[in-house]
C-alpha positions as CSV (number, residue, x, y, z in Angstrom):
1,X,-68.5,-27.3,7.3
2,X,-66.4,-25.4,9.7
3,X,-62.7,-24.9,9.7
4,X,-60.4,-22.8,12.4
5,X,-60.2,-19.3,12.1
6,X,-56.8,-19.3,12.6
7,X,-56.2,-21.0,9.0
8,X,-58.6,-18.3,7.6
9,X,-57.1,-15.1,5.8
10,X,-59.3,-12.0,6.2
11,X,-58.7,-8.9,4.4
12,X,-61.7,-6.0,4.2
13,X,-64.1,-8.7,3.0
14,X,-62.0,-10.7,1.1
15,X,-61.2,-14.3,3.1
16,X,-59.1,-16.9,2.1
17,X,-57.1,-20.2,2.8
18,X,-54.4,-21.8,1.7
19,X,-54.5,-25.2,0.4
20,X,-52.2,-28.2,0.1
21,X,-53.1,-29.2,-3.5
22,X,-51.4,-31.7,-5.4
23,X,-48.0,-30.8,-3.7
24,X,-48.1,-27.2,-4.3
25,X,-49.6,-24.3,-2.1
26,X,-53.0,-22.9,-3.4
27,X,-54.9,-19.8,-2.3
28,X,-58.4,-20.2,-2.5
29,X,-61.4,-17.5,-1.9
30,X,-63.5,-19.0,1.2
31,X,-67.6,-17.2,2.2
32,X,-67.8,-17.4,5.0
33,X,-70.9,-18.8,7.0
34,X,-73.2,-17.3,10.0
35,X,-71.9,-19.2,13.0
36,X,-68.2,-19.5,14.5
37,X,-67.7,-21.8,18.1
38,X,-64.8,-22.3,19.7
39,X,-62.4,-20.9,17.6
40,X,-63.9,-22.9,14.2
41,X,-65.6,-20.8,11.1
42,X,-68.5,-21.7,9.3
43,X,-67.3,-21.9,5.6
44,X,-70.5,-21.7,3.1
45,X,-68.1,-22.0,0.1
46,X,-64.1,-22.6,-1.3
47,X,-63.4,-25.8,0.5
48,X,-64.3,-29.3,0.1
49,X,-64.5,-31.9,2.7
50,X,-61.1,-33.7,2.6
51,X,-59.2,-30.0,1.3
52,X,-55.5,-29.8,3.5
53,X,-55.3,-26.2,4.8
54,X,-51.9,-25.0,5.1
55,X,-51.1,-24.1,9.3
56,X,-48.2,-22.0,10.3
57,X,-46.1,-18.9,8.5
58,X,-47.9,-18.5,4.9
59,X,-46.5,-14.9,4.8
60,X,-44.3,-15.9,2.0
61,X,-46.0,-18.5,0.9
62,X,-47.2,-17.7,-2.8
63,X,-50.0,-19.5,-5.5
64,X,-47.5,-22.9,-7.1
65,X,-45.1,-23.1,-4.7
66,X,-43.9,-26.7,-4.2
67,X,-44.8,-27.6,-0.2
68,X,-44.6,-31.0,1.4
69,X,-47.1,-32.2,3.8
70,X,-45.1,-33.4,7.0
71,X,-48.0,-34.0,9.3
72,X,-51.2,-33.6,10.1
73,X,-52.8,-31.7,13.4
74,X,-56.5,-31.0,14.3
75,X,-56.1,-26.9,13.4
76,X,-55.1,-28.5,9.5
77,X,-58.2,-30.8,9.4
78,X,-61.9,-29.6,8.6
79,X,-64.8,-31.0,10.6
80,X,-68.5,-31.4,9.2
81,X,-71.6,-29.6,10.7
């Protein structure tokens, strides 16, 4: 599964994503896979097919905050290998 590395948090070796979940914002720990293209991430683990990633400023954004989904775009979507 790949996903855009812009939605994808690195820090050291930690990388993470955040996750419309049942109307609030989740961060979740992401492995990441072998092969990047064009701007997508291989993701070995931490996301399902389906999971919303959260696009724009998450710099505040904490674990349980409430956040409504206004739109979709192709950079919040996931693809399949």
């Amino acid at each position: 599964m790949f996903a855009p590395e812009s939605l994808i948090h690195k820090d050291g070796d930690r990388a993470t994503a955040w996750v419309a979940a049942r109307g609030v914002a989740e961060q979740r720990t992401v492995e990441l896979g072998s092969s990047m293209q064009d701007g997508w991430v291989s993701i070995a683990s931490g996301l399902q097919p389906g999971d919303q990633l959260i696009a724009g400023d998450v710099e505040h954004l904490h674990a349980g905050a409430r956040i409504n989904v206004v739109g979709e775009s192709s950079d919040s979507t996931m693809s399949m290998e």
